[in-house]
Every structure is written in C-alpha cells, then in structure tokens.
C-alpha positions in Angstrom: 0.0 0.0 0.0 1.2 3.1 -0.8 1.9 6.1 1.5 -0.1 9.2 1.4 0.8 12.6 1.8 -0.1 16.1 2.2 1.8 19.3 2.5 1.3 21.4 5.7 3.0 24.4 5.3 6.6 24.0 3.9 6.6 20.0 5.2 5.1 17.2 3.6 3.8 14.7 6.4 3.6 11.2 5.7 0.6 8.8 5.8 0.0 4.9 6.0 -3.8 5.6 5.1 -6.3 8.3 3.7 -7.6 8.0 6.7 -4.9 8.7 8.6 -4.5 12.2 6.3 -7.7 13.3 6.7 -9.3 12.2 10.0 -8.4 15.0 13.3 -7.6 12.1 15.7 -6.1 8.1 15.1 -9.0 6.9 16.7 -11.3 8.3 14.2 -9.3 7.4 11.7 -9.0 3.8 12.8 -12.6 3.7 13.2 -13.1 4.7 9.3 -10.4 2.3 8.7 -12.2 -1.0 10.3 -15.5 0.5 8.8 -14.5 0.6 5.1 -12.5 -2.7 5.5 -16.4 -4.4 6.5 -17.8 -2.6 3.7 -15.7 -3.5 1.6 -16.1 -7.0 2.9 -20.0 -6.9 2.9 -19.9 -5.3 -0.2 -17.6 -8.5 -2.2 -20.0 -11.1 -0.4 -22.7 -9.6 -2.2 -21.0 -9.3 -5.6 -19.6 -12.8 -5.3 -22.7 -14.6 -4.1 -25.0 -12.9 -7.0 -27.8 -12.6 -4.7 -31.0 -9.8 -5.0 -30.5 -6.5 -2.5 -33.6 -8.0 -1.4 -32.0 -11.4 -0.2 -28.5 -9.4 0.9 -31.0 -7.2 3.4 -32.9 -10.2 4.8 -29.5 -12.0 5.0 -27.9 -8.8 7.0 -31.0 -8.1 8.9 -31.5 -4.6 7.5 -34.0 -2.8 4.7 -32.9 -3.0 1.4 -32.5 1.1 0.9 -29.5 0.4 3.7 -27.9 -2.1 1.0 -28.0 0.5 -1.6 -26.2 2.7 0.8 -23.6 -0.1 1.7 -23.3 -1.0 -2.1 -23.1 2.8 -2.8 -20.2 3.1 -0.2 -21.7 5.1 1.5 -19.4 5.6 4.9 -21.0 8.3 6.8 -24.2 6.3 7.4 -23.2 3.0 9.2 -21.8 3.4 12.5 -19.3 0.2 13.0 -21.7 -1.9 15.3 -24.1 -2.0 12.9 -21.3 -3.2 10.0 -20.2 -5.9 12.6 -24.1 -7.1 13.1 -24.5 -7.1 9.8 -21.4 -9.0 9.0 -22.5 -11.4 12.2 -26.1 -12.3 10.5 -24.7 -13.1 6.8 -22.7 -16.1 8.2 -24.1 -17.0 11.8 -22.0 -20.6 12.1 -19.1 -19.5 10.3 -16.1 -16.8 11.5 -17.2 -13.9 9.8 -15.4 -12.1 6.4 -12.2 -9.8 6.8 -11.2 -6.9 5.6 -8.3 -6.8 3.7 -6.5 -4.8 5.8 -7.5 -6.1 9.3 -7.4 -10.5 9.2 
C-alpha cells in the first residue's frame, strides 16, 4: 500500500492511510479504517454470491435502501456496530469475512 501525503506548510507529512491524512484524531481514523474494511467486505459477499438486494437485506437483517447505501459506499451512514451485526447475521455458524487490511 502506498503512503499518502499532504503538504502542511513548507513540510510534507507522511501517511500509512487516507484516513490517517484526513481524519483530526487516530481513533477516528482507525474507526473509518475497520468500517471501510467491513464494507468493503459486505460489499464482495454480495457481488460474489449474485444474490438480490432483497436477499442481501434479509440476510444482514436490515431494509434494502440500507444495502444500496452499503453498495453505494456510503461511509457516513453506518456506524461500525451495525457493519459488525451485519457481517454477524450473513454467516451465523461460520467466523465472519475480513477486511483486507484487518485479518
């Protein structure tokens, strides 16, 4: 992965993550970090498995307007307790998907 950057007045800083250059504390950052990674991860299982919105919604537990957010990527709207529910409900008796960055 590549490092990001950005110039703060005559210095340019160094960052592991995007979210790391543009979040005001690591916390935050790590938070956008874990819930991107179970978007992203959410997001493939739905691709991959070819099923309806419909079926992905009763399958995470939620409407289906809150797939087409997920699908969307639509960050802002899922806090990460709902992202780990709704990675929880898709596979309830196996471990659940990764993100790529976080095994």
């Amino acid at each position: 992965m590549s490092d990001e950057s950005r110039v703060v007045g005559a210095q340019r800083l160094l960052f592991s993550s995007v979210w790391d250059a543009i979040e005001s504390t690591p916390m935050e950052a790590e938070s956008m970090k874990l819930r991107s990674g179970l978007m992203m991860a959410l997001t493939n299982h739905v691709k991959q498995s070819g099923i309806t919105q419909m079926q992905a919604a009763r399958l995470f537990g939620v409407t289906p307007p809150r797939i087409t957010d997920l699908l969307r990527g639509r960050i802002n709207l899922f806090k990460l307790d709902v992202l780990v529910n709704m990675v929880l409900a898709s596979k309830p008796t196996s471990p659940p998907p990764t993100s790529p960055t976080h095994p």
